[in-house]
N, C-alpha and C positions, 0 to 999 in steps of 0.2 A: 504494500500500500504506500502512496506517495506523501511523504510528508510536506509536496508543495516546491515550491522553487525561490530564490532571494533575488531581489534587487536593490539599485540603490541610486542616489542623485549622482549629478556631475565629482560635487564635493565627497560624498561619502560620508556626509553627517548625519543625513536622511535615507535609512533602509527598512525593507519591510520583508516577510516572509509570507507566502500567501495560504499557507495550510492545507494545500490541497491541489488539485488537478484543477486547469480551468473546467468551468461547467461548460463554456464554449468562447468561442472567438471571432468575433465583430470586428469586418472591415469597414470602415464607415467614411462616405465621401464629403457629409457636410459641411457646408462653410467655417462653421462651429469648429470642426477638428483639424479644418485647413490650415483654419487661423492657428489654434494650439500647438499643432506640431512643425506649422512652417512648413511644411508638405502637403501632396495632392492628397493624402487621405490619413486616417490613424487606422493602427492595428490595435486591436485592443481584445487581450484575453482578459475575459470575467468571471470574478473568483464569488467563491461563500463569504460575504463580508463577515458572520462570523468566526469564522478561522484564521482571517487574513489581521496581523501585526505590525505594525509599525515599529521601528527601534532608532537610537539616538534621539536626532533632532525631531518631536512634535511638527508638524507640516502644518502651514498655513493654510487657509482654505478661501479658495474666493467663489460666489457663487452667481448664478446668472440662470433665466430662464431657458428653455429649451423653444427657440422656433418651431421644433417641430409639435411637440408637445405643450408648450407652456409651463411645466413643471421644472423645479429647479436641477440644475448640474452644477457640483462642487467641485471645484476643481484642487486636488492638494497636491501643495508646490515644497520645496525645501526653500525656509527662512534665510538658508546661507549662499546659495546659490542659484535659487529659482527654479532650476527644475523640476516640471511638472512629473508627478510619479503615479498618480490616480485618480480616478474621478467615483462617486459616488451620486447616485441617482434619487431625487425626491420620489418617481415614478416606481424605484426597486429597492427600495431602503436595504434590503438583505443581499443586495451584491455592493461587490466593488470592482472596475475595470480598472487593469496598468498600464499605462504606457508601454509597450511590449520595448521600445529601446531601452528600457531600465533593466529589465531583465539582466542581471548577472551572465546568466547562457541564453542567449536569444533564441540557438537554433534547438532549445528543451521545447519549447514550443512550436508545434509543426501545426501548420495548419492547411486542413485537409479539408475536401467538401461533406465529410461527415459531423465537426465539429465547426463550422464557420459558415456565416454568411456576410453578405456584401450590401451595404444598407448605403439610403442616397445618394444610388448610383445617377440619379437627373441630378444631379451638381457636380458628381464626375469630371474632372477636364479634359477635354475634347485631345485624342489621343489615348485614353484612358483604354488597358486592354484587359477585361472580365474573363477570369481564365475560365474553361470548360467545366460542368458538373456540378459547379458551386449555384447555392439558391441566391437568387439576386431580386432584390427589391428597390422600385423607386425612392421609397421613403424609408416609413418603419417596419419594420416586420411583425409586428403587432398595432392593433387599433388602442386608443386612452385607455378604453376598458378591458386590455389584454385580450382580446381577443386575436386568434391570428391571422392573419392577411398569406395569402397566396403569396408563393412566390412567384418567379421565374427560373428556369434552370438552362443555361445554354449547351448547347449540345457543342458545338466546336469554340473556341476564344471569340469574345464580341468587341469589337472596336466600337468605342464611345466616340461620336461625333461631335457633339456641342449643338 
């Protein structure tokens, strides 16, 4: 049984252990995580918040509505260096996503179209290549009220247009 995986900030002040396997792993195109990570998308494995520990530095937390949802996203950063290391959900109080670049071993988490999907892929940028197999959705992959929304699944790679 896995006891989880470590990560940690740029500094090394701010580390966490996540207690566990992710439950699954969210690639997500929205504006929201373009901005965050200064790239075209976030990867983000999401844990049993739980299980998952903080260690050294306490993390800051900044928080802001979700466009898509309206419900807030927290965003916790390291005090000493800024680095964003996880977010935590008003909509899923019992998870928490990582930054997958914190991750200590990045390539511990493999992401397969069994355990992932591709969320706001219509804000995708133009260029954007949806690898094969994987479920893909415009937006959320769930409706407010959890319910689930159909996906898409492409049978060969799809190129995003804009």
């Amino acid at each position: 049984m896995s006891t989880g995986f470590k990560g940690r900030c740029l500094c090394g002040k701010l580390s966490y252990q996540t207690g566990g396997d992710p439950l699954w792993i969210t690639i997500c195109y929205c504006r929201f995580c373009q901005r965050a990570t200064g790239s075209d998308r976030m990867i983000e494995p999401i844990f049993e918040r739980s299980l998952f520990a903080f260690t050294g530095l306490s993390p800051a937390v900044y928080s802001l509505p979700s466009e898509g949802s309206g419900k807030d996203i927290n965003v916790h950063f390291c005090t000493g260096c800024g680095t964003k290391v996880a977010l935590t959900f008003e909509r899923w109080p019992d998870r928490i996503g990582i930054y997958a670049g914190t991750l200590d071993q990045l390539s511990s988490v493999a992401v397969t179209p069994e355990n992932a999907k591709h969320i706001f892929v219509s804000e995708a940028q133009p260029g954007t290549i949806l690898p094969a197999g994987f479920k893909v959705f415009d937006r959320h992959a769930t409706e407010n009220d959890g319910s689930p929304i159909e996906p898409t699944v492409h049978a060969a790679p799809f190129l995003v247009r804009g």
